[in-house]
mmCIF file of the N, C-alpha and C atoms, coordinates in Angstrom:
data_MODEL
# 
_entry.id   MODEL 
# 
loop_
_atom_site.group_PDB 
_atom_site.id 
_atom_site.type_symbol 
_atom_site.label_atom_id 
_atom_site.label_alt_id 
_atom_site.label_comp_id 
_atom_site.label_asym_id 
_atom_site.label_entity_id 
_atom_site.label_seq_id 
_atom_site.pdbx_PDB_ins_code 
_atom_site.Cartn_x 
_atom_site.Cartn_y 
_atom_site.Cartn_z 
_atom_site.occupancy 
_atom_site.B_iso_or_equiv 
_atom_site.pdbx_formal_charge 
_atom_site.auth_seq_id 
_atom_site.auth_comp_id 
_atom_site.auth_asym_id 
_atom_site.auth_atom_id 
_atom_site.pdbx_PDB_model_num 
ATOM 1   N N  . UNK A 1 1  ? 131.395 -28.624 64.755 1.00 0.00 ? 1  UNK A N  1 
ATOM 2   C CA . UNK A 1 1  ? 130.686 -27.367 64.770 1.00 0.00 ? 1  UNK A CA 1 
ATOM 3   C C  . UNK A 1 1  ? 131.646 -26.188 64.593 1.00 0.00 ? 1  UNK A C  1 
ATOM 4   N N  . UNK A 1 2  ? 133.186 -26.427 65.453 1.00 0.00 ? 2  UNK A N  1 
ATOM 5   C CA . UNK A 1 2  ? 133.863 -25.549 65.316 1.00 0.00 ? 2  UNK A CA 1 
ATOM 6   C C  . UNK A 1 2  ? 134.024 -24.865 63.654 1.00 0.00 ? 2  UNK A C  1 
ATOM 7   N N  . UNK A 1 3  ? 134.502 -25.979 62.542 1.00 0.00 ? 3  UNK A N  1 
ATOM 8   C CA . UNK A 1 3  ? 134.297 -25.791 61.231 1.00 0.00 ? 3  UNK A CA 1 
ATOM 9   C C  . UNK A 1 3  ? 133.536 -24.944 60.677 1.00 0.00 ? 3  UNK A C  1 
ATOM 10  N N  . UNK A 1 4  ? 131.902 -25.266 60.672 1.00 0.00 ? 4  UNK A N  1 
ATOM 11  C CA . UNK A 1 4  ? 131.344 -24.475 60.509 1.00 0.00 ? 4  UNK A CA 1 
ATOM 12  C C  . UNK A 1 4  ? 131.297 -23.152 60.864 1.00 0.00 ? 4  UNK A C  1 
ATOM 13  N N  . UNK A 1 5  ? 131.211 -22.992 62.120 1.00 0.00 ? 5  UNK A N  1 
ATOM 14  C CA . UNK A 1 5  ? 131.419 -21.293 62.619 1.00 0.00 ? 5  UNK A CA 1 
ATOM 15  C C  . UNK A 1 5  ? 132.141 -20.850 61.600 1.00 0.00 ? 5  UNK A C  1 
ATOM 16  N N  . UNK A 1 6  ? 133.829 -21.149 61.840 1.00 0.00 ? 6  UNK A N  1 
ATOM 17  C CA . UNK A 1 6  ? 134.698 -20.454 61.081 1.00 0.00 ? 6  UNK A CA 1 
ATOM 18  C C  . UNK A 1 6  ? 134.141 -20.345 59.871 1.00 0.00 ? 6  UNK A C  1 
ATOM 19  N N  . UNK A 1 7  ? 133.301 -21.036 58.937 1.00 0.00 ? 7  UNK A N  1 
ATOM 20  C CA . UNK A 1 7  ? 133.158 -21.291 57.888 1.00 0.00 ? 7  UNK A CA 1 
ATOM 21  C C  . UNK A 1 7  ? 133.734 -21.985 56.735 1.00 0.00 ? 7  UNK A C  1 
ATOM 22  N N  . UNK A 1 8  ? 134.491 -22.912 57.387 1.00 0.00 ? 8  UNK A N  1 
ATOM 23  C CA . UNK A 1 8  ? 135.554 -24.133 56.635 1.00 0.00 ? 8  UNK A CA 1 
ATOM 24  C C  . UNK A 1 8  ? 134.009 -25.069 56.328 1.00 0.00 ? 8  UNK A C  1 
ATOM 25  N N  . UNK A 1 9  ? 134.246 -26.175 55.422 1.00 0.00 ? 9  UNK A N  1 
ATOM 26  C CA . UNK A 1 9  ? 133.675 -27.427 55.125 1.00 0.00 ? 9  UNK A CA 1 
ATOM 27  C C  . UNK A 1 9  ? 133.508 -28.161 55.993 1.00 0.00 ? 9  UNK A C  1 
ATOM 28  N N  . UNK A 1 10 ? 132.452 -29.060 56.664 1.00 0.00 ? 10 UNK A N  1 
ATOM 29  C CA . UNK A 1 10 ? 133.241 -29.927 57.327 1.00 0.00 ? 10 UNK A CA 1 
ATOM 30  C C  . UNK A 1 10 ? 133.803 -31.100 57.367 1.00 0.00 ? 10 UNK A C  1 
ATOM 31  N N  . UNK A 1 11 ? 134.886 -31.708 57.498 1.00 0.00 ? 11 UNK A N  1 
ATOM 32  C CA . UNK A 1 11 ? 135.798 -32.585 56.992 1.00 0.00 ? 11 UNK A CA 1 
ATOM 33  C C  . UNK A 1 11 ? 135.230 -33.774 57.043 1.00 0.00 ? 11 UNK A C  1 
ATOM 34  N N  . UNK A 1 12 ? 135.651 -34.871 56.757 1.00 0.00 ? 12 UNK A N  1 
ATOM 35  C CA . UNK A 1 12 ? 135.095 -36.375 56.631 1.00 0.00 ? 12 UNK A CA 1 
ATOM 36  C C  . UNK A 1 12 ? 135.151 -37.050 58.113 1.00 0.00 ? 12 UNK A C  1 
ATOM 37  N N  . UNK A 1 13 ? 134.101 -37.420 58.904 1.00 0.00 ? 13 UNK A N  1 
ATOM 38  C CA . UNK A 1 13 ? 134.086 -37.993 60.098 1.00 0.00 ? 13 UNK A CA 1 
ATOM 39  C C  . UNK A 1 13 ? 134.658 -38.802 60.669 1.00 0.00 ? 13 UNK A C  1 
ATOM 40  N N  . UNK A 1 14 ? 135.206 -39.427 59.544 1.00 0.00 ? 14 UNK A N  1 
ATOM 41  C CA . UNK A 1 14 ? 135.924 -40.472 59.827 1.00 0.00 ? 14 UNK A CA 1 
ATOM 42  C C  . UNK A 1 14 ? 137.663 -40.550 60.880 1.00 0.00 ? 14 UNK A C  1 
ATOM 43  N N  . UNK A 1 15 ? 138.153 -38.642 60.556 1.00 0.00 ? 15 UNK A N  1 
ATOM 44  C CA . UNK A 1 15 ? 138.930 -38.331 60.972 1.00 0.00 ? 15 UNK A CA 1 
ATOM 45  C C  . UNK A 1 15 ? 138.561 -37.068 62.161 1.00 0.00 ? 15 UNK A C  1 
ATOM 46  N N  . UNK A 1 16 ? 137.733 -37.583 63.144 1.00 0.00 ? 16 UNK A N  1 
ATOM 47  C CA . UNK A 1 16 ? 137.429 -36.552 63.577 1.00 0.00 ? 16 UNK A CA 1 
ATOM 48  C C  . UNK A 1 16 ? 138.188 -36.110 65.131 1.00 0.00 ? 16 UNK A C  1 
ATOM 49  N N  . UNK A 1 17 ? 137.557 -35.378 65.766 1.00 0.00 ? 17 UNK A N  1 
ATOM 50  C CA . UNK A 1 17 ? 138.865 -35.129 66.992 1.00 0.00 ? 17 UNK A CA 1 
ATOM 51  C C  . UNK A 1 17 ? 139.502 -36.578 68.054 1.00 0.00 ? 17 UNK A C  1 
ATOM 52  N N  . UNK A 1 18 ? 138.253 -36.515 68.497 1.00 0.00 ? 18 UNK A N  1 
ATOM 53  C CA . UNK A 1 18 ? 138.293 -38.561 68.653 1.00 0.00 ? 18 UNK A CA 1 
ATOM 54  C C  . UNK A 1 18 ? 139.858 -39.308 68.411 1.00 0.00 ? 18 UNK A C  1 
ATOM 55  N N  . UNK A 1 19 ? 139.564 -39.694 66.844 1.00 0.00 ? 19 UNK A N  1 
ATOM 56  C CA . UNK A 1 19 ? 139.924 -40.317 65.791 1.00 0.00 ? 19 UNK A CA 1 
ATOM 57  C C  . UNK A 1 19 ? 141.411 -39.705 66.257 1.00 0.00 ? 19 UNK A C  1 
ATOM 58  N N  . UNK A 1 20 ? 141.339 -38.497 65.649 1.00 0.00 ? 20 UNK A N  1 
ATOM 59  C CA . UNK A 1 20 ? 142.878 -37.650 66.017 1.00 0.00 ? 20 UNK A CA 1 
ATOM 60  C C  . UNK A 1 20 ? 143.835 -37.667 67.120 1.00 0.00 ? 20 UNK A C  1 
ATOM 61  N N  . UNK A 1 21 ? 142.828 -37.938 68.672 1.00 0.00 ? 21 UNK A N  1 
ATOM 62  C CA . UNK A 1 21 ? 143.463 -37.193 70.069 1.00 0.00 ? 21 UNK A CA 1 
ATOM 63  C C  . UNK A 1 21 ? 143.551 -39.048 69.883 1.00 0.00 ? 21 UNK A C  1 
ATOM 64  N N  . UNK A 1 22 ? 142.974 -39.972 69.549 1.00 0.00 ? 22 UNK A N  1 
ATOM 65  C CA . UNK A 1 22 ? 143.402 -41.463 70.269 1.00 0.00 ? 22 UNK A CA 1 
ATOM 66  C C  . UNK A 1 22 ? 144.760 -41.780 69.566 1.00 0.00 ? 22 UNK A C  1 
ATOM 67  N N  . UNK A 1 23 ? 145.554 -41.068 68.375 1.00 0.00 ? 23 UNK A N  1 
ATOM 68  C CA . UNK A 1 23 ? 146.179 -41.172 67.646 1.00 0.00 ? 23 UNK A CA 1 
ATOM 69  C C  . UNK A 1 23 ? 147.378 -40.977 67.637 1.00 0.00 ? 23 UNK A C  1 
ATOM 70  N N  . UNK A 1 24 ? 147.191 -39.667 68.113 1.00 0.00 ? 24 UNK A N  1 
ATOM 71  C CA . UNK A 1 24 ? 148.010 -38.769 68.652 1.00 0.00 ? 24 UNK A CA 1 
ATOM 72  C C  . UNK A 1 24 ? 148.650 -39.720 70.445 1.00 0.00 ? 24 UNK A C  1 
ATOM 73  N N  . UNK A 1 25 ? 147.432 -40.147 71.284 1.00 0.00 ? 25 UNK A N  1 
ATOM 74  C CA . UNK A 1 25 ? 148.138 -40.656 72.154 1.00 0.00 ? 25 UNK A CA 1 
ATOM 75  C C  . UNK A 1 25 ? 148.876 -42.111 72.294 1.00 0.00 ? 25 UNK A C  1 
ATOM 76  N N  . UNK A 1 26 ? 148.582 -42.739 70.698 1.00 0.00 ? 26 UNK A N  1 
ATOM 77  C CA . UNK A 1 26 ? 149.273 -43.652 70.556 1.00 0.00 ? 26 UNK A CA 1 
ATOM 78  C C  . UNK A 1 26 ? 150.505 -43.360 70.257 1.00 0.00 ? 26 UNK A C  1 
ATOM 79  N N  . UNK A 1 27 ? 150.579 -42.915 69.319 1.00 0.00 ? 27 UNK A N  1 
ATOM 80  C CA . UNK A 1 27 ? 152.007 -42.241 68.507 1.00 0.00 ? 27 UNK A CA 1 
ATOM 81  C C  . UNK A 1 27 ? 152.812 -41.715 69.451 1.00 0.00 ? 27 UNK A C  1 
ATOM 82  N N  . UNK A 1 28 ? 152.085 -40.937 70.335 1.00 0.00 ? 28 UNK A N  1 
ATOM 83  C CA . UNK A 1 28 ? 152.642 -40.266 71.568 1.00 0.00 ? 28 UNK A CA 1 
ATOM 84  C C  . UNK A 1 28 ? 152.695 -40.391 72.908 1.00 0.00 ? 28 UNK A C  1 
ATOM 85  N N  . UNK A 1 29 ? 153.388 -41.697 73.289 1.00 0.00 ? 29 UNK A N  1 
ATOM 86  C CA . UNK A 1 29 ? 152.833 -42.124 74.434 1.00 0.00 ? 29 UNK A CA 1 
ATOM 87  C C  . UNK A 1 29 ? 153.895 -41.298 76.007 1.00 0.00 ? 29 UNK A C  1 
ATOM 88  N N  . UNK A 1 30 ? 154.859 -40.217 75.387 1.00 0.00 ? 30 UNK A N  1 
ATOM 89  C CA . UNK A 1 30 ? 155.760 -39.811 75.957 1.00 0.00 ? 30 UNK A CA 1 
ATOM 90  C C  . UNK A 1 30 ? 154.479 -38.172 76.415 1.00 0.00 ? 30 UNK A C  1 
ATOM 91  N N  . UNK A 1 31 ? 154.179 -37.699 75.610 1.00 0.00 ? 31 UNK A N  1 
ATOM 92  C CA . UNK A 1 31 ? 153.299 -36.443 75.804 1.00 0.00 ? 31 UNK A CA 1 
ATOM 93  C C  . UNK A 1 31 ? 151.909 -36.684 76.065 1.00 0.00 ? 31 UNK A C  1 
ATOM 94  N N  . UNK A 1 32 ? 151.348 -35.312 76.639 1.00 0.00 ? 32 UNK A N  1 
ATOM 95  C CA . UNK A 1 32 ? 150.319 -35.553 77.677 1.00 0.00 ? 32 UNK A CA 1 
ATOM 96  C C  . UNK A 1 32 ? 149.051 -34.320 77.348 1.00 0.00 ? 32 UNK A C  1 
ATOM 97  N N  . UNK A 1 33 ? 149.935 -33.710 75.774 1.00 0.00 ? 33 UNK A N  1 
ATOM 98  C CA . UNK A 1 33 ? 149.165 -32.373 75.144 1.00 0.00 ? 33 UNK A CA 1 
ATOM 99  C C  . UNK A 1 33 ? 148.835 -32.876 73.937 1.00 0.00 ? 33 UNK A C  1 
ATOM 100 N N  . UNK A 1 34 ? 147.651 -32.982 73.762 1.00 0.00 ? 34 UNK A N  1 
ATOM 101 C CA . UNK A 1 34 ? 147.346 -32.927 71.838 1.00 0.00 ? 34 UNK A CA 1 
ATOM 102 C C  . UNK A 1 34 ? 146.743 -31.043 71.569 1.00 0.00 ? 34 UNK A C  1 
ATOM 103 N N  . UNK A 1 35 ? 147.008 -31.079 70.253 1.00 0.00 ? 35 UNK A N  1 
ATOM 104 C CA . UNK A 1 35 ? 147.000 -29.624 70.071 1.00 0.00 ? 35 UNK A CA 1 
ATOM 105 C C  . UNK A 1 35 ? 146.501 -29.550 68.272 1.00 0.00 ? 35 UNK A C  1 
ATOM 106 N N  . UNK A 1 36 ? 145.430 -29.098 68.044 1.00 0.00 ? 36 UNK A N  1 
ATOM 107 C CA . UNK A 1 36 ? 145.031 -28.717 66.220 1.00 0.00 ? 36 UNK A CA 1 
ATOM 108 C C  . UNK A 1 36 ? 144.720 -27.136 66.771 1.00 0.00 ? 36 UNK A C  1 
ATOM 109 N N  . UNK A 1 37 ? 144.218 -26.440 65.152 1.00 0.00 ? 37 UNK A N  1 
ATOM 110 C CA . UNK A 1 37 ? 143.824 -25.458 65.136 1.00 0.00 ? 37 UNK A CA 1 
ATOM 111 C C  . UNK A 1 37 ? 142.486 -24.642 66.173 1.00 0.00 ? 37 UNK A C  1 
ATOM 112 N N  . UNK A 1 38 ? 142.285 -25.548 66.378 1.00 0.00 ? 38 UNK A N  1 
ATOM 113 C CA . UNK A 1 38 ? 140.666 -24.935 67.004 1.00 0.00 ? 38 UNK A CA 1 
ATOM 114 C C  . UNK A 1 38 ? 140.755 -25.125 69.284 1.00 0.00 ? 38 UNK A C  1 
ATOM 115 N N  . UNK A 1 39 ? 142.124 -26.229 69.333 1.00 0.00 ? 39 UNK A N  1 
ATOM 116 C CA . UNK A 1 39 ? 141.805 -26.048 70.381 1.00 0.00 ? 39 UNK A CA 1 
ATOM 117 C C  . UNK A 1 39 ? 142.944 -27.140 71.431 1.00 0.00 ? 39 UNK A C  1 
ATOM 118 N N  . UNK A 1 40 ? 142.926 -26.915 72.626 1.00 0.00 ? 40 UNK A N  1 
ATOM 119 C CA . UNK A 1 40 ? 143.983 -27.968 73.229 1.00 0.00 ? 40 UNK A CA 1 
ATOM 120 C C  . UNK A 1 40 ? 143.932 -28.741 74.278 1.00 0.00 ? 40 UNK A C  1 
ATOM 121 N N  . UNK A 1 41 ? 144.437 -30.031 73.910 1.00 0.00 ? 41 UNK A N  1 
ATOM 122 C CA . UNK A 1 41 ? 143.417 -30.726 74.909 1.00 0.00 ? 41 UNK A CA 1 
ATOM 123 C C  . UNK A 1 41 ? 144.978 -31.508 75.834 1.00 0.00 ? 41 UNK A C  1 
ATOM 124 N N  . UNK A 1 42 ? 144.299 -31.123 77.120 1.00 0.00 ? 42 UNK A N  1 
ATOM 125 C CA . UNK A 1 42 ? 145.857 -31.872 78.175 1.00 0.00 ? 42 UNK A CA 1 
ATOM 126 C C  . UNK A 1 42 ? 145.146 -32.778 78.819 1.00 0.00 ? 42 UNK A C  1 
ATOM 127 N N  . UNK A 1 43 ? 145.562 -33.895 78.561 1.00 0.00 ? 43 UNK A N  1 
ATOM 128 C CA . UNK A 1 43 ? 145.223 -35.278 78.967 1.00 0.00 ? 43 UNK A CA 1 
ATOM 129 C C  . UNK A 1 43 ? 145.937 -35.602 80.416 1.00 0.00 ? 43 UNK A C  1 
ATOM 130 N N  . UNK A 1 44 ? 145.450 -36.829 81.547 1.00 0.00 ? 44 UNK A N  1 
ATOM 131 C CA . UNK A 1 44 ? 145.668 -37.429 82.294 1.00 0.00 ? 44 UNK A CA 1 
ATOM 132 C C  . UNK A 1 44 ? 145.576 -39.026 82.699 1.00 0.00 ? 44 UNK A C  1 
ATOM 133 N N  . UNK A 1 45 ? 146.452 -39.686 82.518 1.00 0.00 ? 45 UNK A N  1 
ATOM 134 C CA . UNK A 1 45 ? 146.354 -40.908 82.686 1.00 0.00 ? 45 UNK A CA 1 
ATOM 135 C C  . UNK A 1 45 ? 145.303 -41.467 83.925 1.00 0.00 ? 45 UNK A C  1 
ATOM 136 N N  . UNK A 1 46 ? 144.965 -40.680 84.528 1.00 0.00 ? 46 UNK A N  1 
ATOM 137 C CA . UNK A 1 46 ? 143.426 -41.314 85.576 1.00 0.00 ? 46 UNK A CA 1 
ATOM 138 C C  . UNK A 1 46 ? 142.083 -41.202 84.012 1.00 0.00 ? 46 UNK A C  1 
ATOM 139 N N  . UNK A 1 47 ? 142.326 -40.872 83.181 1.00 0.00 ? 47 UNK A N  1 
ATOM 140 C CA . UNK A 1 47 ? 141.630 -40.316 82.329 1.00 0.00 ? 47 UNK A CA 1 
ATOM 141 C C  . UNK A 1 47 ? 140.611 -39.223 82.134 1.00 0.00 ? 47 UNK A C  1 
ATOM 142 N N  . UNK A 1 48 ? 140.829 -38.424 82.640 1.00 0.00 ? 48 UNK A N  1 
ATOM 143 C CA . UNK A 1 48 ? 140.590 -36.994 82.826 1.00 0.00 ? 48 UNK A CA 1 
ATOM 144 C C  . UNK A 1 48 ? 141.330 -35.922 81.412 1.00 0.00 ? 48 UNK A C  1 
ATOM 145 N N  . UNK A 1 49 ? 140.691 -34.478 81.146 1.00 0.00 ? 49 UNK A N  1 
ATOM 146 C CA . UNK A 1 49 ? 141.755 -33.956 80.422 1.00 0.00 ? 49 UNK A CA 1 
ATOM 147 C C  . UNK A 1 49 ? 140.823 -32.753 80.212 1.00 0.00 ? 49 UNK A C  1 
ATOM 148 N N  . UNK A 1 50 ? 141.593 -31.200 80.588 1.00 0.00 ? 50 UNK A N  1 
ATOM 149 C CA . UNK A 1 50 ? 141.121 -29.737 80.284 1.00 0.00 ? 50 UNK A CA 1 
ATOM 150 C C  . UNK A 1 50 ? 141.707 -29.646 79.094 1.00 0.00 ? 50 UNK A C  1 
ATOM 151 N N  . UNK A 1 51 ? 140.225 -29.064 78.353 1.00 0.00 ? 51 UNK A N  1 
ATOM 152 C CA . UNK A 1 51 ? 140.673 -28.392 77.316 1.00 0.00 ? 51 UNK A CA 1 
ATOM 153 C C  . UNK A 1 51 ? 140.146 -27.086 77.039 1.00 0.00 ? 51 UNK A C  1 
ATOM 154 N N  . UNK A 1 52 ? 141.668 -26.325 76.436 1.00 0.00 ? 52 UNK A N  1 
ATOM 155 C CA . UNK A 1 52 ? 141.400 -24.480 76.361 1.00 0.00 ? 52 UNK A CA 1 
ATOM 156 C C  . UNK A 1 52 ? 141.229 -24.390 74.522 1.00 0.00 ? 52 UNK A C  1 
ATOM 157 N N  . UNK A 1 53 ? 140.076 -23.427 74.616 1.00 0.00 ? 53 UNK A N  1 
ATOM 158 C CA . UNK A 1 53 ? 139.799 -23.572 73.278 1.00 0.00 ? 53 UNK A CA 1 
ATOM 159 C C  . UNK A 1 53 ? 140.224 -22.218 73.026 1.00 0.00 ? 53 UNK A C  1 
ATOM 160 N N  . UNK A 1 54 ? 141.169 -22.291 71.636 1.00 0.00 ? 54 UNK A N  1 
ATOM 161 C CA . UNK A 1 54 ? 142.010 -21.087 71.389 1.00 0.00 ? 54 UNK A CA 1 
ATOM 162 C C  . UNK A 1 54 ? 141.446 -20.367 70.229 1.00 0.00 ? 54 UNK A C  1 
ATOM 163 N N  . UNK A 1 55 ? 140.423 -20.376 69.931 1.00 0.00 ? 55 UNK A N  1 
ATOM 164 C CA . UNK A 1 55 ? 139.722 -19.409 68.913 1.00 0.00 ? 55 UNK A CA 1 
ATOM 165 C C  . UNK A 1 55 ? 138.567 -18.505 69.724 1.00 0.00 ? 55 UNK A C  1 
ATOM 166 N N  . UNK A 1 56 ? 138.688 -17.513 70.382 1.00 0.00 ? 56 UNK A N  1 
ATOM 167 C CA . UNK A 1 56 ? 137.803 -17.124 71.346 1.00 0.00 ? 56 UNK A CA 1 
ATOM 168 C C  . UNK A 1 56 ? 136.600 -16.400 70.369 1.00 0.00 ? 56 UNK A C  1 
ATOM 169 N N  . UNK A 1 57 ? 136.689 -15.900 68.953 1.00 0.00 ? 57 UNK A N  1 
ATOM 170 C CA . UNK A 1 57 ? 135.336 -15.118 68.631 1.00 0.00 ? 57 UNK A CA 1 
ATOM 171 C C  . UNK A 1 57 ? 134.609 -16.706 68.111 1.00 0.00 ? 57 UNK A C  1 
ATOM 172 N N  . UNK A 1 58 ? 134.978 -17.978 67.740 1.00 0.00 ? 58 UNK A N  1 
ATOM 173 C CA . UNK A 1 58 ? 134.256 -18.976 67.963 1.00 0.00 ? 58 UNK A CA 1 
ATOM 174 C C  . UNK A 1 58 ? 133.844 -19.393 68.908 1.00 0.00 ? 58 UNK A C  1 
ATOM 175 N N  . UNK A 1 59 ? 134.355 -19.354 69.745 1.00 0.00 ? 59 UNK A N  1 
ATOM 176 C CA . UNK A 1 59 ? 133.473 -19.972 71.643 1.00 0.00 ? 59 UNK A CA 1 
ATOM 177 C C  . UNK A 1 59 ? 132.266 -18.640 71.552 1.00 0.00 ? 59 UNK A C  1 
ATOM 178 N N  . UNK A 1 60 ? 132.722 -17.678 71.149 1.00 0.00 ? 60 UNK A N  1 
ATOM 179 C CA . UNK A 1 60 ? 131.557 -16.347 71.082 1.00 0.00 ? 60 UNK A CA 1 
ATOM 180 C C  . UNK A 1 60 ? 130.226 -17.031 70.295 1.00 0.00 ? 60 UNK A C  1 
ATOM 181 N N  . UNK A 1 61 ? 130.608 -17.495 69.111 1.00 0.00 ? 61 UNK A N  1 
ATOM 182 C CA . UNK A 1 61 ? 129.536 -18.060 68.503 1.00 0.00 ? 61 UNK A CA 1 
ATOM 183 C C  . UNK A 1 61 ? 128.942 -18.662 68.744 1.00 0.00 ? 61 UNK A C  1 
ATOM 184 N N  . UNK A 1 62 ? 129.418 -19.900 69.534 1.00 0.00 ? 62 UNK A N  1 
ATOM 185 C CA . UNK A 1 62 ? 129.165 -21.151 69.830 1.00 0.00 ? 62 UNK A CA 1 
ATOM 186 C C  . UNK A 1 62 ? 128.522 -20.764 71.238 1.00 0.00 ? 62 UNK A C  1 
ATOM 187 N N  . UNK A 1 63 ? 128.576 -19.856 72.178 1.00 0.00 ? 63 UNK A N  1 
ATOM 188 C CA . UNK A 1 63 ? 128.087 -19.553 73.237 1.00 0.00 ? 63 UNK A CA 1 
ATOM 189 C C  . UNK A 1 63 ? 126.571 -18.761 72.775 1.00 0.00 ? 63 UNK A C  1 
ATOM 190 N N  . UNK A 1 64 ? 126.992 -17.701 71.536 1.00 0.00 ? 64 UNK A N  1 
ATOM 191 C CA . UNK A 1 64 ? 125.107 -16.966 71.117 1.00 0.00 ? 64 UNK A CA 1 
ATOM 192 C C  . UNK A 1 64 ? 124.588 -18.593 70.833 1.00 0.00 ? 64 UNK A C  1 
ATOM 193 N N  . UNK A 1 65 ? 124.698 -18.925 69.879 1.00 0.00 ? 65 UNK A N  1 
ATOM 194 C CA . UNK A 1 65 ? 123.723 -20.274 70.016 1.00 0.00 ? 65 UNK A CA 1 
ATOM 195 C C  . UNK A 1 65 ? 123.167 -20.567 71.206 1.00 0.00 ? 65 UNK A C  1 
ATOM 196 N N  . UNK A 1 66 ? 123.842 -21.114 71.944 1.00 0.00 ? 66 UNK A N  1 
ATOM 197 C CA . UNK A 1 66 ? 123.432 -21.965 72.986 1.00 0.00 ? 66 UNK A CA 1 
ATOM 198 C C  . UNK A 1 66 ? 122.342 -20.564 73.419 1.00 0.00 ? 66 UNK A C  1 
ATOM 199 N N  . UNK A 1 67 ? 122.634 -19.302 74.192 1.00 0.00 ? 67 UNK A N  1 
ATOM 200 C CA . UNK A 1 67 ? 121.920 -18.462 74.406 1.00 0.00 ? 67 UNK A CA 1 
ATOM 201 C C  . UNK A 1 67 ? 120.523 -18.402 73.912 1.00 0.00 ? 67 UNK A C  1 
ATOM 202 N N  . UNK A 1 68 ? 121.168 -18.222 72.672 1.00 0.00 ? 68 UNK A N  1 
ATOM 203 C CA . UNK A 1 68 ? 120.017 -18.200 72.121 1.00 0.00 ? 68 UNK A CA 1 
ATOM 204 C C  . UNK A 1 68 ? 118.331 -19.499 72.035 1.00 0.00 ? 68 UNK A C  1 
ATOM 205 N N  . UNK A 1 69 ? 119.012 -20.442 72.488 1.00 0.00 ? 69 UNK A N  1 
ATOM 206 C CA . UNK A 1 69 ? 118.426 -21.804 72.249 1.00 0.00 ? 69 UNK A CA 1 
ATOM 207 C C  . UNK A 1 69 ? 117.387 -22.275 73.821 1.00 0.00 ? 69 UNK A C  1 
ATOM 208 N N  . UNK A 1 70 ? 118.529 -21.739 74.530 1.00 0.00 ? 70 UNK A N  1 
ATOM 209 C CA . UNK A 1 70 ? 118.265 -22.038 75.836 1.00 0.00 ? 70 UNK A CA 1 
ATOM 210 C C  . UNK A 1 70 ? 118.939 -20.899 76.947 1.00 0.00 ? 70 UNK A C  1 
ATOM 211 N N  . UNK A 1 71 ? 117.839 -19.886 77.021 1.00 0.00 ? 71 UNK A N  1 
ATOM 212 C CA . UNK A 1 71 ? 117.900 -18.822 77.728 1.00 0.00 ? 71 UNK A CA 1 
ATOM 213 C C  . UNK A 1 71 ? 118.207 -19.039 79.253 1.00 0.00 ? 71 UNK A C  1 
ATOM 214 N N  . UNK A 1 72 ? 119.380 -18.244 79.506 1.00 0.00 ? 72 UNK A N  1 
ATOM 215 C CA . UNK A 1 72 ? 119.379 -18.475 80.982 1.00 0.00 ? 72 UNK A CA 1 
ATOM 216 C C  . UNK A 1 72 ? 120.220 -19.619 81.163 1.00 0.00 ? 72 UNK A C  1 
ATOM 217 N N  . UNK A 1 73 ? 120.792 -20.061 80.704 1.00 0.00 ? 73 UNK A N  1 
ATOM 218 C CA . UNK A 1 73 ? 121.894 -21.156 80.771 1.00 0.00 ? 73 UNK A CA 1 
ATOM 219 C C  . UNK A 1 73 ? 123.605 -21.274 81.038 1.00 0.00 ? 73 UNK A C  1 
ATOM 220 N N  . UNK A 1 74 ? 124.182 -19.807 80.112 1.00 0.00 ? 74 UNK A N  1 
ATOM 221 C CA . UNK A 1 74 ? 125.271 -19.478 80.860 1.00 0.00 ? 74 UNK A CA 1 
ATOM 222 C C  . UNK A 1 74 ? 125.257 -17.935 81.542 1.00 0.00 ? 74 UNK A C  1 
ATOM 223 N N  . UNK A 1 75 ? 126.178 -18.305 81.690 1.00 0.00 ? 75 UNK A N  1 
ATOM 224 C CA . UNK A 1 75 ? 126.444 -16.983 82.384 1.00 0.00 ? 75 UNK A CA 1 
ATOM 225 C C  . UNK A 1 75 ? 125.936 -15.461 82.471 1.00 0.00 ? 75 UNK A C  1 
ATOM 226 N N  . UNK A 1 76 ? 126.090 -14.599 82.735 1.00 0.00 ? 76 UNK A N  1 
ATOM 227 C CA . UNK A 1 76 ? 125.621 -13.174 82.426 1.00 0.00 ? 76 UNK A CA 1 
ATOM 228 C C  . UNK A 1 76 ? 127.162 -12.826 82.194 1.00 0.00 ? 76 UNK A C  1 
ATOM 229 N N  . UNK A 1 77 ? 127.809 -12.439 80.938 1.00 0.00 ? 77 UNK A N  1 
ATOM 230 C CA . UNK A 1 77 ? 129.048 -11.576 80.429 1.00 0.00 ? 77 UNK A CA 1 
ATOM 231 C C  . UNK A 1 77 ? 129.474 -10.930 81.562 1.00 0.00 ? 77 UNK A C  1 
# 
């Protein structure tokens, strides 16, 4: 969804964040951060993991939707 907002294509599914972050923690079994354009995800071996999403006028977007869809759901600004 992120894609879209921005207005990029969206890429082939096959490679999708999933696909990427299990990839990344193979390749990387020393680090505990995966990191692309849209956002960052810190993993925990109990398997847990926060992620801060670093495009904030997209979380904007992605938050009117939801608003819009289902009133009363987050927050009041």
């Amino acid at each position: 969804m992120l894609f879209l907002l921005d207005g990029k294509p969206i890429p082939d599914n096959r490679g999708d964040v999933t696909i990427r972050l299990m990839e990344h923690i193979r390749d990387n079994p020393s680090k505990d951060v995966y990191e692309d354009d849209f956002f960052s995800i810190c993993y925990f071996q109990k398997g847990t993991a926060h992620i801060t999403f670093k495009r904030y006028d997209l979380t904007e977007k992605m938050n009117d939707i939801v608003a819009k869809h289902y009133p009363g759901m987050l927050a009041a600004r």
